[in-house]
N, C-alpha and C positions, 0 to 999 in steps of 0.2 A: 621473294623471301621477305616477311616481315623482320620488320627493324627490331634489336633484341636492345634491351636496356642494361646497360653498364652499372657496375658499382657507385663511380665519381655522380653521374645521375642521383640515383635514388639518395644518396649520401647529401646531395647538395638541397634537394627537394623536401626531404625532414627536418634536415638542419632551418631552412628559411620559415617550416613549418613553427617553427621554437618561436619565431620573433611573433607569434600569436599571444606568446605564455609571457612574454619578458616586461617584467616591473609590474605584472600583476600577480603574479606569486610565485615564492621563491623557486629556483631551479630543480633542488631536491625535489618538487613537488611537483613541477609542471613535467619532469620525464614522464612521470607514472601518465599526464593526458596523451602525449606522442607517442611513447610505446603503445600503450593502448589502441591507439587509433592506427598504427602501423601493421600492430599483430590483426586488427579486424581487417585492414583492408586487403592483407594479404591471402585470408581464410577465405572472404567472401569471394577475392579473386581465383581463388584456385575451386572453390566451390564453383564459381561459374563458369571455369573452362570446362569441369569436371560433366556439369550439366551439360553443355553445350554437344559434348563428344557423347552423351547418350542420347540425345533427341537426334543426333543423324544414325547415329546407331537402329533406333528405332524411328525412323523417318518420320519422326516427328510427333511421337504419342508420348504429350505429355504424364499420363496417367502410370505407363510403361518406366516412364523417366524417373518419373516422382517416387516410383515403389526402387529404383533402383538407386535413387541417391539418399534414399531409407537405412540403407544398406550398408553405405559410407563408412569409414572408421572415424570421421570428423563430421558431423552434422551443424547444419550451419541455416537454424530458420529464416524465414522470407522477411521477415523484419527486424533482423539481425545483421542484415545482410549492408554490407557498404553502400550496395544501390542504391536501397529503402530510403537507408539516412539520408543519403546526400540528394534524393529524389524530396524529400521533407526539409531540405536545409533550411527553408526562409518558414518552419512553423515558432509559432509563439512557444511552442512547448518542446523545442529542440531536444534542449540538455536532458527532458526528461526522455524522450523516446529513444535518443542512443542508451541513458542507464537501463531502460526497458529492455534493448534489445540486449545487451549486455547481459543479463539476467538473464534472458532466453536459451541464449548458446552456452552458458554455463549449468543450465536446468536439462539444457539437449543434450551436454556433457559431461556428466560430472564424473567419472570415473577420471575423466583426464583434465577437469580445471574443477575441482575442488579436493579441501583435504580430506583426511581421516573423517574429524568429526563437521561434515559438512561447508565449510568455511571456502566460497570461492575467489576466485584470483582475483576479480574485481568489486569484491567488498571495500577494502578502503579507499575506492575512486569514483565520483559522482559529478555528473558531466551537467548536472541542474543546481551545483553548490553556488549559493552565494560568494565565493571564495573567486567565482571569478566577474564579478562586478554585479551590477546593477541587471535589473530583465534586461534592460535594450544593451547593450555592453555585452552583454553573454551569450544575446543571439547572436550579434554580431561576429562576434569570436570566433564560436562555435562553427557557424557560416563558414568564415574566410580558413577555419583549419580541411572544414572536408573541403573544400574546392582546393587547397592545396595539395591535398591527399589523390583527389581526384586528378590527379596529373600525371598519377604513376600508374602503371600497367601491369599487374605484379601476378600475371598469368606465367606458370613454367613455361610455357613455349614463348614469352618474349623475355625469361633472362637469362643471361651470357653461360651461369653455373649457376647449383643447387645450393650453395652459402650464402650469394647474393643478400639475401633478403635480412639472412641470422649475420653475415657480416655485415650490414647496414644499422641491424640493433647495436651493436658489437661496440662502433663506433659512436653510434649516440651515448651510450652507457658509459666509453669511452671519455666522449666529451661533457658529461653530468659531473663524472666524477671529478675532472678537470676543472671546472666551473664554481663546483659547490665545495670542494675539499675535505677534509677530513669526514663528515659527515657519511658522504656523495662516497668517497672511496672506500669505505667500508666493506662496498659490495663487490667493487672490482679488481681483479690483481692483473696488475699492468699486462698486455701480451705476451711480452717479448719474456718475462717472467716466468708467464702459465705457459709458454713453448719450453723455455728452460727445463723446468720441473716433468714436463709431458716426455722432452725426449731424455730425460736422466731414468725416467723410471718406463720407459715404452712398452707398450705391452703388447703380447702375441695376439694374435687371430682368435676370438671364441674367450677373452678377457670379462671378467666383470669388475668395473672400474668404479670408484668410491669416491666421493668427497665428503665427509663429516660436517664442512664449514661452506659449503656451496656457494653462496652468495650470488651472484644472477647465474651464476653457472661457467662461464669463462673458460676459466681453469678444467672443468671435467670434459668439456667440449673439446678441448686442447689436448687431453692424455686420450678420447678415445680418435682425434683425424689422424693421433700419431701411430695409431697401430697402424694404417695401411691399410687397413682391410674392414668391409663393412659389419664384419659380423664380430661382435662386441654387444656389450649392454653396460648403461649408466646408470651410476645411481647416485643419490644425493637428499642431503638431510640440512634445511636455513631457518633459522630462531629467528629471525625477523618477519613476521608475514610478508609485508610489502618486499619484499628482495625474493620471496621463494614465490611469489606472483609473476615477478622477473625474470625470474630461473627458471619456471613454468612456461612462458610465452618463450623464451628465448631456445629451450628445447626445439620444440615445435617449430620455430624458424629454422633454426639448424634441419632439419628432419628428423630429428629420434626425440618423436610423439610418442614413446614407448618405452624413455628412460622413465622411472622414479625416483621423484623428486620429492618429499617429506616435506612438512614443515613442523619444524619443533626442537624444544633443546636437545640437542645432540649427547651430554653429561646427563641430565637428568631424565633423559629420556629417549632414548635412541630408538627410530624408529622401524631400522632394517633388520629385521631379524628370522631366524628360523626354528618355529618352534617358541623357547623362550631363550634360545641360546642366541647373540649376536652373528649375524648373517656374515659368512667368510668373502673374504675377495682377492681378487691378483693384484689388483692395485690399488692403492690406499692414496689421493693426494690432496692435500689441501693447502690452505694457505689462513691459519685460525686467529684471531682477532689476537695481537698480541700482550701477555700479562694481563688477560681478563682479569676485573676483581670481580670475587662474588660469583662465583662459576660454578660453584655447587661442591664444595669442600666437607660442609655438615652431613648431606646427602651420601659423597661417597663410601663413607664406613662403613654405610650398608647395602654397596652396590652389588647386583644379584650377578652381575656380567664377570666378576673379578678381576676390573681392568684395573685395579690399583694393589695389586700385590706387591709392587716393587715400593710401594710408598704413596702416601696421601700428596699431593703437592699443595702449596702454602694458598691459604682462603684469597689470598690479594693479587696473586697469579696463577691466572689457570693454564699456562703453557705448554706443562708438562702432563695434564690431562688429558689435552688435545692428542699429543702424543701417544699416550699409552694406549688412549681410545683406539687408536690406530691403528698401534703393532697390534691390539689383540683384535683387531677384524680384518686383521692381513692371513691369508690360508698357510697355515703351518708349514713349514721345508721348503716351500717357494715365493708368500708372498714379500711385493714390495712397497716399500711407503717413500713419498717424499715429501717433506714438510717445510714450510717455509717460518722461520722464527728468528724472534729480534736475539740479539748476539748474550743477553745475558742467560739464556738457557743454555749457553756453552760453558759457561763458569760459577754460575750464580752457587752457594753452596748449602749448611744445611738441609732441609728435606730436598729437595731437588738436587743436590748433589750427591747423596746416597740411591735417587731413584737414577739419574744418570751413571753413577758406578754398576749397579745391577744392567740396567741395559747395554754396557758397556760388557760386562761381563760375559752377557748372555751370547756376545760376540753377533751380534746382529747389526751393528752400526758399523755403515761399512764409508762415509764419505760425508764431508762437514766443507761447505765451499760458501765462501764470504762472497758478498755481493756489494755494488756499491754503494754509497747512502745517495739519498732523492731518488729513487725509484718509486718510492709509492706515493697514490695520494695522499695530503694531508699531514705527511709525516718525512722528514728530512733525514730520519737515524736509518742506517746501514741493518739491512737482516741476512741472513745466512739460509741455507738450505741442507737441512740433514737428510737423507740417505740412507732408510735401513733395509738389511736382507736379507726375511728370513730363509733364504737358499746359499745362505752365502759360506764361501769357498775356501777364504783363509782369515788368516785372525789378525791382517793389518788393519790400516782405515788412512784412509785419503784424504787431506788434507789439501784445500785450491784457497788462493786468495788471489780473488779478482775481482778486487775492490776500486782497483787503477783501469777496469776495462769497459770504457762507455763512452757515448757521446754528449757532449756536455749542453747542455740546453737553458737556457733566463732560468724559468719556471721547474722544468723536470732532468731528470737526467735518464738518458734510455742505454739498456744494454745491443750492441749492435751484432749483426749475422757474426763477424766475425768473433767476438767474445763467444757468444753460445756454443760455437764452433769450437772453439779452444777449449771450455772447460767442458763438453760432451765430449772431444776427441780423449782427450785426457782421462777424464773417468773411464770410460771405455778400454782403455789401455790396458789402467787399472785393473779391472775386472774380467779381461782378457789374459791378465798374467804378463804385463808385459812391463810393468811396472816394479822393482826393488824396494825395499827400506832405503829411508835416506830421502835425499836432495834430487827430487827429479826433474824441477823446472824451478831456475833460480828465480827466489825472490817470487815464488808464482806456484809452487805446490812442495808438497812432503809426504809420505809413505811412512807412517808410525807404528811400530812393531805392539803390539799388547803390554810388551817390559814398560814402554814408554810412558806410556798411556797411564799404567797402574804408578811411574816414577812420578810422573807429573799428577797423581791423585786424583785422576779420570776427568782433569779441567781439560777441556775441549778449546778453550781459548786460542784461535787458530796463530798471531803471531810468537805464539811456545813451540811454534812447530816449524811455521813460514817463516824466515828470515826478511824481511823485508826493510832492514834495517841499511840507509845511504852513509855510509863514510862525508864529512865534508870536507871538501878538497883543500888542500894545505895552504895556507895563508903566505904568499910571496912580502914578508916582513919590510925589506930594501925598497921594495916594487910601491908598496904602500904608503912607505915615508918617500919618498921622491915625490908621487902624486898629491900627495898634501903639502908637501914645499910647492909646487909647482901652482896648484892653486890658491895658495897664500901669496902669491906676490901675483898674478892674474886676481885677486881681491882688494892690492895694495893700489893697482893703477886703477879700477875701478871707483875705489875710494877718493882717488886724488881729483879722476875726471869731475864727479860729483860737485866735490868740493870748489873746484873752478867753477860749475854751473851755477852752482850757489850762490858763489859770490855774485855772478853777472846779474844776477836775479835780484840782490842786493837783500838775500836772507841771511 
C-alpha cells in the first residue's frame, strides 16, 4: 500500500515554503505566491493521476488519452502543468513561464477562474515582478519554492481525506491573517467562529447557501460540511479582487469546483440573481466588514432590489445594509440568516434604530448571542451574532451572553468545543420550544417576550436582558483593621532593624 500524506505534512511543507517570501515582501503579499503555487500543484497533481488512469485504460494510446482528458471538467495544459515548471526551474526566464503558464489554465478555464467581465484569478500576481529582487535573487527564489513544492504528492490516492489539501489553504490563510493583522483578516473569520454561525443556522440536504461578504470563503465552506450531506450548492459574492481569487482557488481545494463565487460589490451591485429579481436562498451567512463607511448610502434610494424599505442606514455605517441585503435574499416563510456584527448594531439609534424596530417587528429576529472580544484578527472589540427566521415560530428572541466562554491566549483568544456546544445546545432548545420567557441560564441567557422588546425601544443591547451583574462580597470591617494593626507593627520592627544596620554602616 502506498504511503498516504497527512495534514501536519503538507501543513508543515507550505509553511517552510513562506521562508522563500519572508523580508522580501510583506506577508499580505507573499500568500497570494504560496497559495498560488499550492492551488497549481494540486490541479497538475490530480490532472496527472487523472491521466495516468487513462493511458492503462487504454493501454497506453496516448492519442485515446489526450482526446479524453479533452473532456475533463478542469483542463490543465502541458505547460501549465507543475511538472513543466519545476522541469524549467534553473531557466533565466523562470518567473516568466510560470505567469505564462498561469495565463494558459486560466484561458483553458475561464468559466471557472475568471469573472463576469473577463478578469482572471491570477491577474494581480506575477511571478517575473521585480517585487521579488533582483534577475539572480528571483530565480533563485522562484527555484527553491518549486523544489519545495516538489516534495508534496498531492495525488487523491496519496491523501488521508478529500479536505486535506482545502484544509491545508485553510490554515495558511489562517496564518497570513495572523501575521499580517488587520489588513490579512479582513478576508478571514476565525474557524471556530464560521463553525459557530454554520451550526446555528445548519441547513437541510438540497440547501442553497449564501455569503454576500465571502472573503476567501471560510465561512460558506463551513455552513455547507454542516449540512451532512453532499448535495447542496454555494454561492458567494467578494469586493476585493485578490480575496474572491482566494475564494475561487480555495473552492476548488475543498471540492465544490461548482459553487459561484462573484466578484463585486455586493450593495451596489449584487451579482446572484434571477431574472432581475435578487436570487432567493435557505441560507444567508456572512460575516460583513464591520461599520463600513461609504457603502453605498447615495446609491440605495434608488435601489431596484427594495432591500431598504425598512430605512436607508447611515452613509458612515454600512451594517445594517449588510443585513437587510440578507433577509431580503433569504426565501420567504423558511429562510435563515446568521450574521456576524460589532455590538453597536444592537443599540446604536436614529436610522438604524427605527430600521432594527421594523425588523424587530417583522418578528423574524429570533437570537442575538455576544461573543467574546479578541476573536478576530486585527481587532480586540467583542461582536455578536444575530439570528433571523423567516420561518419562524413565536414571537420571543433569545438572548446568549457568552462573552466569559474561551480559551485565553497572548495574541488571540479562541472559542472552545465546549462553548459552541453550550450556546448551539441552547439555541436549539430555544427553537425546539423548550425554552420560557424569563431567566434560563443564569447570568448566561434570557428568553424576551415582544412586550419587552417594544418596553426597552427595540435596543437589543444584550446586558438589558442578561444579568451578568457580580455582587462584591461584603467587606469583613473588624477582619481588616486587625490586619493593618498587625502589619503596622511588622513595619515598626522592620524599621527599627534598618535603623540599627545604619547605624553599623555609620550612615
Amino acid at each position: 500500500m502506498e504511503k498516504t500524506i497527512d495534514q501536519e505534512e503538507i501543513n508543515r511543507v507550505v509553511w517552510k515554503a513562506c521562508d522563500t517570501f519572508r523580508g522580501i515582501i510583506d506577508p499580505s503579499q507573499y500568500k497570494d505566491y504560496i497559495l498560488t503555487m499550492l492551488f497549481l500543484k494540486y490541479v497538475s497533481d490530480v490532472n496527472r493521476e487523472k491521466r495516468a488512469e487513462y493511458l492503462k485504460k487504454y493501454s497506453g494510446d496516448e492519442e485515446r488519452t489526450d482526446r479524453a482528458m479533452s473532456m475533463e471538467r478542469f483542463i490543465v495544459p502541458h505547460n501549465s502543468t507543475f511538472e513543466y515548471l519545476y522541469e524549467h526551474r534553473g531557466e533565466t526566464n523562470i518567473g516568466e513561464l510560470i505567469d505564462i503558464g498561469l495565463a494558459d489554465l486560466e484561458e483553458a478555464n475561464r468559466e471557472k477562474l475568471t469573472s463576469e467581465d473577463g478578469a482572471g484569478i491570477f491577474r494581480n500576481i506575477s511571478f517575473n515582478s521585480s517585487n521579488l529582487g533582483d534577475a539572480k535573487d528571483k530565480i533563485k527564489r522562484l527555484k527553491t519554492l518549486l523544489m519545495d513544492f516538489s516534495a508534496l504528492d498531492l495525488t487523491p490516492s496519496h491523501l488521508e481525506n478529500n479536505d486535506i489539501i482545502g484544509d491545508a489553504y485553510e490554515f495558511l490563510i489562517k496564518n497570513f491573517a495572523s501575521d499580517a493583522g488587520k489588513k490579512a483578516g479582513e478576508f478571514y473569520t476565525p474557524a471556530e467562529v464560521s463553525t459557530l454561525v454554520a451550526k446555528l443556522t445548519k441547513s437541510k440536504p438540497g440547501a442553497r447557501i449564501y455569503d454576500p461578504t465571502c472573503g476567501s470563503g471560510s465561512l460558506l465552506i463551513k455552513a455547507g460540511k454542516e449540512v451532512g450531506d453532499p448535495n447542496f450548492s454555494l454561492y458567494g459574492q467578494e469586493a476585493n479582487g485578490s480575496t474572491w481569487a482566494l475564494a475561487v482557488m480555495n473552492m476548488f481545494l475543498h471540492g465544490y469546483d461548482n459553487a459561484s463565487v462573484r466578484w463585486g460589490d455586493t450593495i451596489r451591485n449584487p451579482k446572484h440573481k434571477e431574472g432581475d429579481a435578487l436570487m432567493k436562498f435557505d441560507t444567508v451567512v456572512a460575516n460583513p466588514p464591520f461599520s463600513l463607511d461609504k457603502w453605498g448610502a447615495d446609491e440605495a434610494a434608488e435601489d431596484t432590489h427594495n432591500r431598504f424599505w425598512r430605512g436607508v442606514p447611515p452613509k458612515s455605517k454600512g451594517d445594517w445594509a449588510f443585513i437587510s441585503h440578507m433577509i431580503e435574499s433569504a426565501y420567504e416563510g423558511t429562510g435563515k440568516i446568521g450574521v456576524v456584527v460589532p455590538h453597536g448594531v444592537l443599540f446604536r439609534g436614529s436610522s438604524e434604530g427605527k430600521i432594527r424596530q421594523k425588523t424587530i417587528e417583522e418578528n423574524i429576529l429570533e437570537a442575538v448571542i455576544g461573543l467574546p472580544a479578541n476573536l478576530f484578527y486585527g481587532t480586540g472589540i467583542p461582536a455578536a451574532i444575530l439570528i433571523f427566521n423567516k420561518g419562524k415560530e413565536n414571537t420571543d428572541v433569545l438572548f446568549i451572553d457568552a462573552s466569559q466562554g474561551y480559551d485565553s491566549s497572548k495574541n488571540q483568544n479562541k472559542l472552545r468545543k465546549k462553548d459552541i456546544a453550550s450556546i448551539v445546545v441552547t439555541y436549539r432548545d430555544f427553537t425546539h420550544g423548550k425554552l420560557k420567557p424569563g431567566v434560563v441560564g443564569e447570568k448566561y441567557s434570557y428568553v424576551a417576550t415582544k412586550e419587552e422588546l417594544a418596553e426597552n425601544e427595540y435596543n437589543l443591547n444584550i446586558p438589558r436582558y442578561v444579568d451578568t451583574f457580580e455582587e462584591e462580597a461584603a467587606v469583613d470591617i473588624p477582619a481588616v483593621q486587625k490586619e493593618i494593626e498587625d502589619l503596622e507593627v511588622e513595619l515598626k520592627v522592620v524599621q527599627e532593624k534598618m535603623a540599627a544596620y545604619l547605624k553599623e554602616l555609620n550612615f
